[in-house]
Phi, psi and omega in degrees: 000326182277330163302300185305333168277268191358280162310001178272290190330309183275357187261318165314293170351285161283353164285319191289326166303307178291325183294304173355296178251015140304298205305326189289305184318318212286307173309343189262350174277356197249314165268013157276298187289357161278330187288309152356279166329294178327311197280302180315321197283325173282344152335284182304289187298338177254356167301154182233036162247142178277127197280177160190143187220094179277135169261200190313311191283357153106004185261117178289102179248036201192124183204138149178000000 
């Protein structure tokens, strides 16, 4: 019974480690895409052409 907790024990263990660094990833993808964002957005504000951003489907979700 106590092997069976142990083991348990170590498997929780190593799921938390692995989300821990799924979470660091996730946060370091998120602050490339807010700087990302920053650089589209002073592009866009400082253009003196009107943007526009069509996706696959011909649908305008981006103007300015």
């Amino acid at each position: 019974m106590q092997q069976d907790a142990n083991k348990i024990i170590a498997q929780l263990s190593d799921e938390l480690g692995q989300l821990r660094q799924r979470c660091t990833e996730l946060k370091a993808s998120l602050i490339t895409a807010k700087e990302e964002a920053e650089h589209l957005r002073g592009a866009f504000e400082t253009s003196l052409d009107a943007i526009m951003i069509i996706d696959q489907e011909g649908i305008i979700f981006f103007w300015e």
